[in-house]
MDTraj code that builds the backbone (N, CA, C; nanometers):
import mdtraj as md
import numpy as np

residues = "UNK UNK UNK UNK UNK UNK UNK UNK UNK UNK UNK UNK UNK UNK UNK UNK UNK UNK UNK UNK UNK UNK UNK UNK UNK UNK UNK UNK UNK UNK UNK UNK UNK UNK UNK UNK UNK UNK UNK UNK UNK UNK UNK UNK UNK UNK UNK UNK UNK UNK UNK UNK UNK UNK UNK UNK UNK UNK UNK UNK UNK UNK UNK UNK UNK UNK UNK UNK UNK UNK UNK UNK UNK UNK UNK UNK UNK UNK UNK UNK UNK UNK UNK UNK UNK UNK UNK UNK UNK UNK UNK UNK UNK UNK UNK UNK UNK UNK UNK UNK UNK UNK UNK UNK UNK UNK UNK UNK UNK UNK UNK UNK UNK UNK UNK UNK UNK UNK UNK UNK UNK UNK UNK UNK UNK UNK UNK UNK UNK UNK UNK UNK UNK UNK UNK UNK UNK UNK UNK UNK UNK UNK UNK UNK UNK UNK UNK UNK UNK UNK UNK UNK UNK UNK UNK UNK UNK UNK UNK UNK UNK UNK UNK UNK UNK UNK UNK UNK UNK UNK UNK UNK UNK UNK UNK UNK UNK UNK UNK UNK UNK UNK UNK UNK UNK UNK UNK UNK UNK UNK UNK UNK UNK UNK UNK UNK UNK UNK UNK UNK UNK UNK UNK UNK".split()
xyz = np.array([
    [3.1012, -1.2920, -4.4202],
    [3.0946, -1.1498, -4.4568],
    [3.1118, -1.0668, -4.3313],
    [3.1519, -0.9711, -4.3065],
    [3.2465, -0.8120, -4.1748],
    [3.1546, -0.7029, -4.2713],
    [3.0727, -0.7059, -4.1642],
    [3.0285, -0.5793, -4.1433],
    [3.0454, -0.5047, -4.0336],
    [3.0734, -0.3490, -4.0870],
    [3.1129, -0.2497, -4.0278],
    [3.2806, -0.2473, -4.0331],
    [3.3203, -0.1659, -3.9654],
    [3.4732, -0.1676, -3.8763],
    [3.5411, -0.0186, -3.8834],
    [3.6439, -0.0190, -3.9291],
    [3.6896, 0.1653, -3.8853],
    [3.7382, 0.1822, -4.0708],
    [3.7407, 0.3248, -4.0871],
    [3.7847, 0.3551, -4.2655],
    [3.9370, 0.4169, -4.2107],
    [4.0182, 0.3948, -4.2488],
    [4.1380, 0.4136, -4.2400],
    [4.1774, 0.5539, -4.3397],
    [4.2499, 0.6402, -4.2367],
    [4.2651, 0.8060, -4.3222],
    [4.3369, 0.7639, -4.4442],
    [4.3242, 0.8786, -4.5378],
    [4.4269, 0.9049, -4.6373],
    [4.5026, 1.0536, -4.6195],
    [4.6272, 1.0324, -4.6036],
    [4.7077, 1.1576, -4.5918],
    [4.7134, 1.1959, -4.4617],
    [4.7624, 1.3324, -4.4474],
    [4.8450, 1.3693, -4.3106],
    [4.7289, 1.3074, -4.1790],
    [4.7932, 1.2544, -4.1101],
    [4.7033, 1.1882, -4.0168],
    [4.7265, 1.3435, -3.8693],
    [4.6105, 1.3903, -3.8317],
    [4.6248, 1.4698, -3.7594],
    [4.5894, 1.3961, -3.5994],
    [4.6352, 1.4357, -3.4941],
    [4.6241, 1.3546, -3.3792],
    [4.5232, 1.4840, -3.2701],
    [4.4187, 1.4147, -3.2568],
    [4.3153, 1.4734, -3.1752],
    [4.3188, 1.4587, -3.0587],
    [4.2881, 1.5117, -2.9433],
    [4.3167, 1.4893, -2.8063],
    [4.1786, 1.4651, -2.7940],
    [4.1303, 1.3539, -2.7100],
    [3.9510, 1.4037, -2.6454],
    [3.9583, 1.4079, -2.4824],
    [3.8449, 1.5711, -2.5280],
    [3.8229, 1.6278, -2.3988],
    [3.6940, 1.5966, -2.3096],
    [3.7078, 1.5366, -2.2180],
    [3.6062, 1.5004, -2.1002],
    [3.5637, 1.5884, -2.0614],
    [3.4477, 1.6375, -2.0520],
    [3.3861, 1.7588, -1.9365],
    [3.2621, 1.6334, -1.8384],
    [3.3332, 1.6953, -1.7103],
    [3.2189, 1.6378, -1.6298],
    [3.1363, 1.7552, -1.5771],
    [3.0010, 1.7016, -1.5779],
    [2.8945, 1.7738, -1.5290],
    [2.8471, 1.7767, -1.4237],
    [2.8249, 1.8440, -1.2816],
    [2.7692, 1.8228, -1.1830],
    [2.6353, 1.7860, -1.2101],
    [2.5682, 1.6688, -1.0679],
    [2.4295, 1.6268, -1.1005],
    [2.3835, 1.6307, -0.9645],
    [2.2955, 1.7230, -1.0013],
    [2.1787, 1.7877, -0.9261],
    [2.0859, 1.7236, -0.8804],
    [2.0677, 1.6850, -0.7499],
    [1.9900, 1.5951, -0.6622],
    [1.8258, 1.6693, -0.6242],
    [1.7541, 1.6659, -0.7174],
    [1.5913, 1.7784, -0.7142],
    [1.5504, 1.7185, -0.5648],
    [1.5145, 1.7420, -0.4856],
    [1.4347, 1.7601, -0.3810],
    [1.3036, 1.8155, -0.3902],
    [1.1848, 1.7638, -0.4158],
    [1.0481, 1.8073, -0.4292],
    [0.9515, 1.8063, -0.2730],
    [1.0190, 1.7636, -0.2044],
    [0.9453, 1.7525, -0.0809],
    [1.0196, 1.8394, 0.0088],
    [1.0045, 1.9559, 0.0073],
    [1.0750, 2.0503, 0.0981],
    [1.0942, 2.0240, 0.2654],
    [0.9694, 1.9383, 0.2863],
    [0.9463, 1.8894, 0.4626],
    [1.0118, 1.7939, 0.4816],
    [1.0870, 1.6980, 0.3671],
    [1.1618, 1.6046, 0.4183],
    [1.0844, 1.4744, 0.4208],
    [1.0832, 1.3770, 0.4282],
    [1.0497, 1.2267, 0.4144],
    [0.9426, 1.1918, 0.4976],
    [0.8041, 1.1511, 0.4284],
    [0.6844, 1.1317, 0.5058],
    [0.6619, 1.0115, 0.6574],
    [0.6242, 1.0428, 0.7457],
    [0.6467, 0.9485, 0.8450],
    [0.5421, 0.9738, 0.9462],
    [0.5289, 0.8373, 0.9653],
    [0.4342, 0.8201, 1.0850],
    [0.4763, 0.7444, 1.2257],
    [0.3846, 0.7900, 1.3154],
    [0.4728, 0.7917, 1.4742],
    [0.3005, 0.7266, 1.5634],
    [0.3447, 0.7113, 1.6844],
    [0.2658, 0.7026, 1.8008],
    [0.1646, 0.8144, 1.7694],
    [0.1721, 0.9585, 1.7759],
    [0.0716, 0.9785, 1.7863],
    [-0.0339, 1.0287, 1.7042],
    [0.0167, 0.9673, 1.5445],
    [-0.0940, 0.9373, 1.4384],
    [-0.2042, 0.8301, 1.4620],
    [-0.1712, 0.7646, 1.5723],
    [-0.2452, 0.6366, 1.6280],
    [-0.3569, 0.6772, 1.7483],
    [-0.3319, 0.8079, 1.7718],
    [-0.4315, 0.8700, 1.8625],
    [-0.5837, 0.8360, 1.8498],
    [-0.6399, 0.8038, 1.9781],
    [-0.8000, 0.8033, 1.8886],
    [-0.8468, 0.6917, 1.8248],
    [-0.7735, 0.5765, 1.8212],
    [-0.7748, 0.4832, 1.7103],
    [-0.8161, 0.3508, 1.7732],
    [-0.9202, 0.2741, 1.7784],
    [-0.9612, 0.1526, 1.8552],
    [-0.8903, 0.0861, 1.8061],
    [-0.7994, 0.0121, 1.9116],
    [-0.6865, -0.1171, 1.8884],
    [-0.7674, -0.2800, 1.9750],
    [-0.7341, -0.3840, 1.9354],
    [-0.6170, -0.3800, 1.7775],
    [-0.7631, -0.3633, 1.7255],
    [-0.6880, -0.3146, 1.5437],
    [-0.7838, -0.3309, 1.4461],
    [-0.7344, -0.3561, 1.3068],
    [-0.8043, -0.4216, 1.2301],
    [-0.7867, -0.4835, 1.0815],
    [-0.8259, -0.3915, 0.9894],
    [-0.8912, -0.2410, 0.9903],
    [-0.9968, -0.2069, 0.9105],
    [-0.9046, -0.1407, 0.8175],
    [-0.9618, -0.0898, 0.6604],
    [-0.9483, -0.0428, 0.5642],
    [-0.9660, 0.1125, 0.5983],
    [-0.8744, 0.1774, 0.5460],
    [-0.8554, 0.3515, 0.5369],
    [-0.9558, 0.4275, 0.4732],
    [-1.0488, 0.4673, 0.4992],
    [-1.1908, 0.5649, 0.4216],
    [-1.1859, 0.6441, 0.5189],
    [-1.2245, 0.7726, 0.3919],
    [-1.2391, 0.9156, 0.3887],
    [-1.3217, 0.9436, 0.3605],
    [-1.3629, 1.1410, 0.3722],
    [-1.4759, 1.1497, 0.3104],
    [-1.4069, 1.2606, 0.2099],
    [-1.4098, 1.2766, 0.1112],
    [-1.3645, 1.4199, -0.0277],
    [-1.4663, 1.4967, -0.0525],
    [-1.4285, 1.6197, -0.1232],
    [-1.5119, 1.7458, -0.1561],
    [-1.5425, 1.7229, -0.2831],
    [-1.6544, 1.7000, -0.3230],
    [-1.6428, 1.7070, -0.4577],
    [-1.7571, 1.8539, -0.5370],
    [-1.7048, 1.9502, -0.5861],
    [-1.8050, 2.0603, -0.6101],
    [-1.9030, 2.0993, -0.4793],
    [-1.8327, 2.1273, -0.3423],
    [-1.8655, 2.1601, -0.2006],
    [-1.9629, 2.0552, -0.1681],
    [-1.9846, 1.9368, -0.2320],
    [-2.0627, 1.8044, -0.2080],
    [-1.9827, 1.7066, -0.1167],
    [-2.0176, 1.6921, 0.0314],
    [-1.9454, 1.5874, 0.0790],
    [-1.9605, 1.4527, 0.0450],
    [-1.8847, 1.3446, -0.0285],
    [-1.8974, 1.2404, -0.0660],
    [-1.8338, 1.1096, 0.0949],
    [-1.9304, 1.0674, 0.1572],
    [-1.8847, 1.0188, 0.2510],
    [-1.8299, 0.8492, 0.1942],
    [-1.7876, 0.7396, 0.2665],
    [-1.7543, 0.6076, 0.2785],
    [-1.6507, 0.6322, 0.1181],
    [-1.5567, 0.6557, 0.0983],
    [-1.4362, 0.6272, 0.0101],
    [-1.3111, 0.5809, 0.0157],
    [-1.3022, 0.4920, -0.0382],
    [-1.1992, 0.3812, -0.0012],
    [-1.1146, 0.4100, -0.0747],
    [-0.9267, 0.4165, 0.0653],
    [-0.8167, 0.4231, -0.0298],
    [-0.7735, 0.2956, -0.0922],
    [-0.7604, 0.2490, -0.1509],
    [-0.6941, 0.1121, -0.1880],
    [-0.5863, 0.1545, -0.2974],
    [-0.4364, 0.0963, -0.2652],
    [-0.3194, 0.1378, -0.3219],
    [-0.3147, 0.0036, -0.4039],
    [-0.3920, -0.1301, -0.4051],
    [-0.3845, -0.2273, -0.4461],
    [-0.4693, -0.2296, -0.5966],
    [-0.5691, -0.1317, -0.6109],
    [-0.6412, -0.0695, -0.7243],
    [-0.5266, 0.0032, -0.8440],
    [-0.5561, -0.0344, -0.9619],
    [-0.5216, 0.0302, -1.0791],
    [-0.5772, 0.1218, -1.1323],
    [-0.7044, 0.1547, -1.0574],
    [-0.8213, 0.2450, -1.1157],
    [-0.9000, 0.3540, -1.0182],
    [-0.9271, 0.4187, -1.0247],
    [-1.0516, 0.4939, -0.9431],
    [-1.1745, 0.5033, -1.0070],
    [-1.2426, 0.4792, -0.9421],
    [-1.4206, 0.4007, -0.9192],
    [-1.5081, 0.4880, -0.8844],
    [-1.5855, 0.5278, -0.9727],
    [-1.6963, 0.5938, -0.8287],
    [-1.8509, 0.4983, -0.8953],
    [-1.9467, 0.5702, -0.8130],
    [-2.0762, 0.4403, -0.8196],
    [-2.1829, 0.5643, -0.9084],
    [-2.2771, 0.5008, -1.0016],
    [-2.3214, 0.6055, -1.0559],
    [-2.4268, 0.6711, -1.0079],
    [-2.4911, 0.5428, -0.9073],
    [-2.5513, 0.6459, -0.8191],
    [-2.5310, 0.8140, -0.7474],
    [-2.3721, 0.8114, -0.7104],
    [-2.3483, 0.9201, -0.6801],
    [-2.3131, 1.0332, -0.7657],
    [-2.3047, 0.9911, -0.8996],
    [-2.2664, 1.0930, -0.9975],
    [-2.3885, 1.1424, -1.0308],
    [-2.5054, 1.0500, -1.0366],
    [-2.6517, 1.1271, -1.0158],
    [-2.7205, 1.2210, -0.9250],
    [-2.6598, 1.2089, -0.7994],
    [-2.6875, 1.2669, -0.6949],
    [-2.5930, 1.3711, -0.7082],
    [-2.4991, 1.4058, -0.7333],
    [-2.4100, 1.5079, -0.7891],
    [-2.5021, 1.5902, -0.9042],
    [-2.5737, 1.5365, -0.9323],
    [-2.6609, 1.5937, -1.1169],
    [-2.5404, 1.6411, -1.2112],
    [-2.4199, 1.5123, -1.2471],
    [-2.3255, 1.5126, -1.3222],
    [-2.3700, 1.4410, -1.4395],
    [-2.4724, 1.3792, -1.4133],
    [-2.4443, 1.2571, -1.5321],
    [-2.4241, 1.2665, -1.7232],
    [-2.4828, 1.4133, -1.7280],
    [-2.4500, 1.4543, -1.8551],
    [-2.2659, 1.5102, -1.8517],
    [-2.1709, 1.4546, -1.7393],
    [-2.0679, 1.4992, -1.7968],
    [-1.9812, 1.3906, -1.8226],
    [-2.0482, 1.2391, -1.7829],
    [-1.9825, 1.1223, -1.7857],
    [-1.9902, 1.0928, -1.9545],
    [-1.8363, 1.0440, -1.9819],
    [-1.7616, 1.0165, -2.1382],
    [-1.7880, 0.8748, -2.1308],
    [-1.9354, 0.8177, -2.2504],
    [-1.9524, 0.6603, -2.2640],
    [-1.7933, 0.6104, -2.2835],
    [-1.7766, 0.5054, -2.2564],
    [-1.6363, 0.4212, -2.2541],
    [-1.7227, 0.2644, -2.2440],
    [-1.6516, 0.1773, -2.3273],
    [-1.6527, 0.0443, -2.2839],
    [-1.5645, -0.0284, -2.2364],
    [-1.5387, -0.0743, -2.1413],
    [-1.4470, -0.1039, -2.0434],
    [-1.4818, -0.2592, -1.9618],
    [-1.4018, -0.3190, -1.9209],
    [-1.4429, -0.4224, -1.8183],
    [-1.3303, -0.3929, -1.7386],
    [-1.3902, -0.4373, -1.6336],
    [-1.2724, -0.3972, -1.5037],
    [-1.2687, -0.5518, -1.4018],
    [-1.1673, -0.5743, -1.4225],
    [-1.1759, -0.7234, -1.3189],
    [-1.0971, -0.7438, -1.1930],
    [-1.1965, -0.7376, -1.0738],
    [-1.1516, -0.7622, -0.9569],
    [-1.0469, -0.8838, -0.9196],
    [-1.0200, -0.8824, -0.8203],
    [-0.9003, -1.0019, -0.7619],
    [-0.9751, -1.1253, -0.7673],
    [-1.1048, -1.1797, -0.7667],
    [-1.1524, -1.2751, -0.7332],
    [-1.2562, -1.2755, -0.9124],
    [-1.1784, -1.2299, -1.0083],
    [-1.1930, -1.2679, -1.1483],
    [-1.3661, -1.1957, -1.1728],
    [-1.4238, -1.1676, -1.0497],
    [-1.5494, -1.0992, -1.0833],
    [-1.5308, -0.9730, -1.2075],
    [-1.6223, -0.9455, -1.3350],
    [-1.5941, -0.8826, -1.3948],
    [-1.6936, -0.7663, -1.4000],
    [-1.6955, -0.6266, -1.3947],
    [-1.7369, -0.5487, -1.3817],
    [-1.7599, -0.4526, -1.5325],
    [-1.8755, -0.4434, -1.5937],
    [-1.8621, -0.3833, -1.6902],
    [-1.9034, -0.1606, -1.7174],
    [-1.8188, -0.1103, -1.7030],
    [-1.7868, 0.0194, -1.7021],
    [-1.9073, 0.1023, -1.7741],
    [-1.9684, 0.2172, -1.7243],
    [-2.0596, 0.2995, -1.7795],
    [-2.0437, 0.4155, -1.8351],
    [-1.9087, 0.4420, -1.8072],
    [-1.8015, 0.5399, -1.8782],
    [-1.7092, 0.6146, -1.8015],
    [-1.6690, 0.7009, -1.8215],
    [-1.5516, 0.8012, -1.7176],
    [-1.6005, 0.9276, -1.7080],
    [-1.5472, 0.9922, -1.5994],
    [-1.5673, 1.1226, -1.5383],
    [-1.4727, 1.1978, -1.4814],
    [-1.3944, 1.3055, -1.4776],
    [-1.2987, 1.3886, -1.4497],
    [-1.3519, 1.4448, -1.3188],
    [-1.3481, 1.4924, -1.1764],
    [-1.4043, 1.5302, -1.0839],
    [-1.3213, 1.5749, -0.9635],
    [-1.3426, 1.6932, -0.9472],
    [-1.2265, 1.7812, -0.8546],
    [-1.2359, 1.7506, -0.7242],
    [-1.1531, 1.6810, -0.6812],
    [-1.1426, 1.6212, -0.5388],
    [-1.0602, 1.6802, -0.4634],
    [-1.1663, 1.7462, -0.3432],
    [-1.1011, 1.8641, -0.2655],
    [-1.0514, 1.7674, -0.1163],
    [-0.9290, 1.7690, -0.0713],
    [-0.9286, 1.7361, 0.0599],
    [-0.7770, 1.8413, 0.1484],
    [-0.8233, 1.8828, 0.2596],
    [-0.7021, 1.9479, 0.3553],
    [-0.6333, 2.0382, 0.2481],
    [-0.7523, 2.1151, 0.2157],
    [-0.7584, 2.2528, 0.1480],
    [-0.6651, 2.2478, -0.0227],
    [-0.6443, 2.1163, -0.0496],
    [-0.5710, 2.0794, -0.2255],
    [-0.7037, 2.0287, -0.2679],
    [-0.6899, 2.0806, -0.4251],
    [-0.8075, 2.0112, -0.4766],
    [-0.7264, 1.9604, -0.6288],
    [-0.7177, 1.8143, -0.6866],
    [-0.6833, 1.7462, -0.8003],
    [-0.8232, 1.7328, -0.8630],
    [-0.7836, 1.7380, -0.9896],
    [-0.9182, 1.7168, -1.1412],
    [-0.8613, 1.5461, -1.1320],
    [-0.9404, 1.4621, -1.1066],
    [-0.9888, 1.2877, -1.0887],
    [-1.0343, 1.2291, -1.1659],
    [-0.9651, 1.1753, -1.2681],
    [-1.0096, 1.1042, -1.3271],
    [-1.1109, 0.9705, -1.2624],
    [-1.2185, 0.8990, -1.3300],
    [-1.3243, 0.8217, -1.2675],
    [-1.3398, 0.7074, -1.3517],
    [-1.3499, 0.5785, -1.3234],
    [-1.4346, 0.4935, -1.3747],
    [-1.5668, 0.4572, -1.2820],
    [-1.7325, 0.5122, -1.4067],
    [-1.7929, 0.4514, -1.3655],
    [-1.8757, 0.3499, -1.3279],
    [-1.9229, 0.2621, -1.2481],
    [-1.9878, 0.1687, -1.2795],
    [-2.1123, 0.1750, -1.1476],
    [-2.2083, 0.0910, -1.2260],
    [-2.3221, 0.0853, -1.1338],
    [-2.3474, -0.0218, -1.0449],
    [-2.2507, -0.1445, -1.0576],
    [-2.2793, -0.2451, -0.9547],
    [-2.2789, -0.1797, -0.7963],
    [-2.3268, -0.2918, -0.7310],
    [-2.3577, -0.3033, -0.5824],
    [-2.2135, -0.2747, -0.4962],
    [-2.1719, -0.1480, -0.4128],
    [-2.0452, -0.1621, -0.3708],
    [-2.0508, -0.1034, -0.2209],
    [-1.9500, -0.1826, -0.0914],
    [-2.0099, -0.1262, -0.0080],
    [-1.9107, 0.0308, 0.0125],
    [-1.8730, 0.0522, -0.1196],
    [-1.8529, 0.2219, -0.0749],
    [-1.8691, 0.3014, -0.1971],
    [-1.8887, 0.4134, -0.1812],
    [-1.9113, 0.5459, -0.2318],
    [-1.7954, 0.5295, -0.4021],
    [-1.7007, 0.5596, -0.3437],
    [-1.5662, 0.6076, -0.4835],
    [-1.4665, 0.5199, -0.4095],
    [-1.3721, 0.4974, -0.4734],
    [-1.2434, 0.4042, -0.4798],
    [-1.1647, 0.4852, -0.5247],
    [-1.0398, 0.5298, -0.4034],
    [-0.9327, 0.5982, -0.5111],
    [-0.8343, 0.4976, -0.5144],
    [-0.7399, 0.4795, -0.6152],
    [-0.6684, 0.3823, -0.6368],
    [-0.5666, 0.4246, -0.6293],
    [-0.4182, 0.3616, -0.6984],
    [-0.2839, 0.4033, -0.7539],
    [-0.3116, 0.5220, -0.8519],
    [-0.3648, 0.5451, -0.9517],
    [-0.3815, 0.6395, -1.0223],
    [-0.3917, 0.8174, -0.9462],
    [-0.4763, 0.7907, -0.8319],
    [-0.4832, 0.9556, -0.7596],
    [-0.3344, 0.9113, -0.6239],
    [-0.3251, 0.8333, -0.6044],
    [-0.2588, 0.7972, -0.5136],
    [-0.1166, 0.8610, -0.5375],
    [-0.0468, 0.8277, -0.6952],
    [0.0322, 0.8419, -0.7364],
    [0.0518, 0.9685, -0.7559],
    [-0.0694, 1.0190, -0.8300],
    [-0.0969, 1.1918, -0.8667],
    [-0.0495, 1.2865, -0.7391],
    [-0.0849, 1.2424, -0.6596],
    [-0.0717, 1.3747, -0.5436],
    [0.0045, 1.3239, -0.4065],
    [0.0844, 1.1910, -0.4488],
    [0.2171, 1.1177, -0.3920],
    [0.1868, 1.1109, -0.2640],
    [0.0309, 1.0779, -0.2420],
    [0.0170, 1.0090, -0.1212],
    [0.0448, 0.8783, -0.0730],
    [0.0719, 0.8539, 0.0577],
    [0.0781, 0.7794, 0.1299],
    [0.0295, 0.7293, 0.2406],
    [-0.0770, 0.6310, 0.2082],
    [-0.1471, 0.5528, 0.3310],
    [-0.1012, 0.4503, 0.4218],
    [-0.1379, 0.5090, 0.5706],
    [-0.1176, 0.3987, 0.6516],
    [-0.2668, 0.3581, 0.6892],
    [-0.2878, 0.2217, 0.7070],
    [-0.4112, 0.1700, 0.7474],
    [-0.4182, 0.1404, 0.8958],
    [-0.2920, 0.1069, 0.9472],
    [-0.2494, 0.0867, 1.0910],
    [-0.2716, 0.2423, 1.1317],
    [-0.2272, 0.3296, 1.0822],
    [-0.2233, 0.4424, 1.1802],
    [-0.3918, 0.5316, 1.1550],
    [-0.4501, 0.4665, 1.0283],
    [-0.5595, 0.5243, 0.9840],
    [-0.5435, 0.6749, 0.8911],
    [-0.4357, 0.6739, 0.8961],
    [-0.4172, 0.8488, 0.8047],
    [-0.3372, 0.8456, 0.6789],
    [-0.3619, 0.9106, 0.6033],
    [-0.3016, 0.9467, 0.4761],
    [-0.2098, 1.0774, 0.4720],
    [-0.1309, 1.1036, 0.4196],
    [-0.0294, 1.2391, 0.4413],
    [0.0236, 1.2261, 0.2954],
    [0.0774, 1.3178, 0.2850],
    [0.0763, 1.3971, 0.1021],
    [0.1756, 1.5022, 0.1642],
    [0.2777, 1.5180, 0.0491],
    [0.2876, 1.6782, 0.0168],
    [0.2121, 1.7500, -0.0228],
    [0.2329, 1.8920, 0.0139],
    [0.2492, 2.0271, -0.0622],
    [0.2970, 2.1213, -0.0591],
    [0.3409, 2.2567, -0.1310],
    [0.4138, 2.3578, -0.1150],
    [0.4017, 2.3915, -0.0150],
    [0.2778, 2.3958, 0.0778],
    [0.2901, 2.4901, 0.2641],
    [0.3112, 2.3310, 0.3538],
    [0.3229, 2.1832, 0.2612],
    [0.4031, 2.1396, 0.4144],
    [0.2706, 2.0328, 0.3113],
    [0.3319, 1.8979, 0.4681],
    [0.2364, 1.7833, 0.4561],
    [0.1083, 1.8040, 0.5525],
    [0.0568, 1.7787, 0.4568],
    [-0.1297, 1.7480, 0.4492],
    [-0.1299, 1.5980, 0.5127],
    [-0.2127, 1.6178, 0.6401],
    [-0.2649, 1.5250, 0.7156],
    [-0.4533, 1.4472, 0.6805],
    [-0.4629, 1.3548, 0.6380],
    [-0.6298, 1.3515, 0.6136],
    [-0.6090, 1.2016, 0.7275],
    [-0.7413, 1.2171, 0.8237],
    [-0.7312, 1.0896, 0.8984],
    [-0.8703, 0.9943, 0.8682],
    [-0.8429, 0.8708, 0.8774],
    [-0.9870, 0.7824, 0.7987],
    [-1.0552, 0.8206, 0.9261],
    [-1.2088, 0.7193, 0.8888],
    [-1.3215, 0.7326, 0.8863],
    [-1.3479, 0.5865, 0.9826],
    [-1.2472, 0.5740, 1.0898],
    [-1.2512, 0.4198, 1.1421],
    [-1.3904, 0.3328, 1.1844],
    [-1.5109, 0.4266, 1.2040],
    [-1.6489, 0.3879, 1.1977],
    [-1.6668, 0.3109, 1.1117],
    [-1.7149, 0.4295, 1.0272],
    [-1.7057, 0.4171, 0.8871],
    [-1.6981, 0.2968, 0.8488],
    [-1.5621, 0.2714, 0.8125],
    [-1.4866, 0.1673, 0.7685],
    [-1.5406, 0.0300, 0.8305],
    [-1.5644, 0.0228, 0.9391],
    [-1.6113, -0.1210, 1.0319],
    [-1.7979, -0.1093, 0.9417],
    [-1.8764, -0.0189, 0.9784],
    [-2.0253, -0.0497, 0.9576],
    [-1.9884, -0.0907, 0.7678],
    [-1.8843, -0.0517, 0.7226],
    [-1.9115, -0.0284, 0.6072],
    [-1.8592, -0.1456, 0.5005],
    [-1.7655, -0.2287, 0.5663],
    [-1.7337, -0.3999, 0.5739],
    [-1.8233, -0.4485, 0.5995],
    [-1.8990, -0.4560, 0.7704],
    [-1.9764, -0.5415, 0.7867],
    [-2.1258, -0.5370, 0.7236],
    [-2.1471, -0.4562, 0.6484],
    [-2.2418, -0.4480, 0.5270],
    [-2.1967, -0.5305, 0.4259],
    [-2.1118, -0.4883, 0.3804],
    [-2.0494, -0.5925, 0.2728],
    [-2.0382, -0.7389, 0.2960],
    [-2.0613, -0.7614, 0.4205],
    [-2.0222, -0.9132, 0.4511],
    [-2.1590, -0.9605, 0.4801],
    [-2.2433, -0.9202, 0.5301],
    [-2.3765, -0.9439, 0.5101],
    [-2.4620, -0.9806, 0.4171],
    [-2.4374, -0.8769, 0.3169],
    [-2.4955, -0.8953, 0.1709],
    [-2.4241, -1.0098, 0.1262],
    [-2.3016, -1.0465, 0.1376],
    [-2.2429, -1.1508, 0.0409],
    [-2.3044, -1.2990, 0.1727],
    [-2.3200, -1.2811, 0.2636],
    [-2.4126, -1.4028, 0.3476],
    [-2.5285, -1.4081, 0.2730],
    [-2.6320, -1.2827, 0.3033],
    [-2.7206, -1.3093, 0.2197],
    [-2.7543, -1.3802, 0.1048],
    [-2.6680, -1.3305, 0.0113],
    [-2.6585, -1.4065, -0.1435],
    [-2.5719, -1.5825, -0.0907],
    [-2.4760, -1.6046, -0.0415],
    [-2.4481, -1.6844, -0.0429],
    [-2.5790, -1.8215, 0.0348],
    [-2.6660, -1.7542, 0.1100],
    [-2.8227, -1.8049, 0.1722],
    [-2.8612, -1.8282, 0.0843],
    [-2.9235, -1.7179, -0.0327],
    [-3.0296, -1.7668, -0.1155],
    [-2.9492, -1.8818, -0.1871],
    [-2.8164, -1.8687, -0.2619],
    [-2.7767, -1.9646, -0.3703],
    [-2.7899, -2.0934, -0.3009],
    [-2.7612, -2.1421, -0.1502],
    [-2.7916, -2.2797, -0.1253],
    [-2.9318, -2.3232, -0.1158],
    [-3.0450, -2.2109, -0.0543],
    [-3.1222, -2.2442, -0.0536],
    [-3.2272, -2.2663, -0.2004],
    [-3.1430, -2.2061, -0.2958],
    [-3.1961, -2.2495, -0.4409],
    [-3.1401, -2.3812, -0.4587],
    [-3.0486, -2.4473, -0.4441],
    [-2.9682, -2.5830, -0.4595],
    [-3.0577, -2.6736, -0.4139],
    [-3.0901, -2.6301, -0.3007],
    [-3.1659, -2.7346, -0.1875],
    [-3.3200, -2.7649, -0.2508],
    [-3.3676, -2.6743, -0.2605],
    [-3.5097, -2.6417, -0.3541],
    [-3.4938, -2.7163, -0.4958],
    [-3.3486, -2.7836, -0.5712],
    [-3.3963, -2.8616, -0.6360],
    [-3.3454, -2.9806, -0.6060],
])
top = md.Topology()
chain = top.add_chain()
for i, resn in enumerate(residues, 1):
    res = top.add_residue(resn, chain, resSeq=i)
    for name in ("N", "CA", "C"):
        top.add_atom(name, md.element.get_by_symbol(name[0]), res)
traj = md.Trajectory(xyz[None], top)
């Protein structure tokens, strides 16, 4: 069985010409300053060599939220609910049930979401939040989600983040202290726990 194909005219067959119009295409340029880049002396200031992770501190409702980690490797932004208490937000957090699972399959179960205006180098974005209450050694997590929003770009080598905006690129530089006391906390606690679990083994 032919399905489809062409219906063949009946009567005066008229001959059509077809007309092409080409359209010019318009190349948008949204970054008026031109292509984000980093140099020597974004590295100013900066204890070499070093391994550390990019943290900031954000505005949140003229509240400085210190130790916040950029991670571009995140699908999500995080904050801890401790700090949404200390904010006296918690009646604006939306219950959600959620699990959120880290790289190392740990699973994290969600206490709901929060929208939260994150002011930095005078721009402020409405932030979406996942919250949760586990043990973390930082404050908020911005992820791909704000990352994407306001088309930043982190360097961890140079320690700074840079963004557009209409008056030009926005410079924010980490928190390279910070960042070191704020690992080697994290690595402590997970010694710790990894102490007690042998010394429970051993004990039986």
């Amino acid at each position: 069985m032919i399905r489809g194909g062409t219906d063949v005219p009946i009567g005066p067959v008229i001959k059509r010409t077809k007309i092409s119009i080409t359209r010019e295409k318009r190349i948008r340029n949204d970054d008026p300053d031109g292509p984000i880049t980093f140099n020597v002396e974004d590295m100013e200031g900066i204890a070499q060599p070093h391994n550390d992770a990019l943290v900031i501190s954000v505005l949140v409702n003229k509240f400085r939220i210190k130790r916040v980690l950029i991670d571009p490797g995140s699908s999500a932004n995080i904050i801890r609910w401790r700090v949404i208490e200390q904010l006296g937000l918690l009646d604006q957090i939306v219950p959600t049930i959620r699990v959120l699972n880290g790289f190392n399959m740990v699973c994290e179960m969600m206490k709901g979401e929060i929208t939260l205006p994150i002011s930095m180098a005078g721009t402020t974005q409405q932030t979406k939040f996942y919250v949760i209450e586990g043990d973390m050694g930082y404050n908020a997590l911005l992820g791909r989600p704000w990352i994407h929003l306001v088309r930043a770009v982190p360097s961890t080598m140079h320690q700074v983040l840079k963004f557009p905006t209409p008056e030009g690129i926005k410079t924010v530089r980490g928190e390279q202290q910070a960042a070191k006391e704020m690992f080697a906390v994290e690595e402590s606690v997970k010694a710790e726990k990894a102490l007690d679990r042998n010394e429970g083994k051993n004990a039986k």
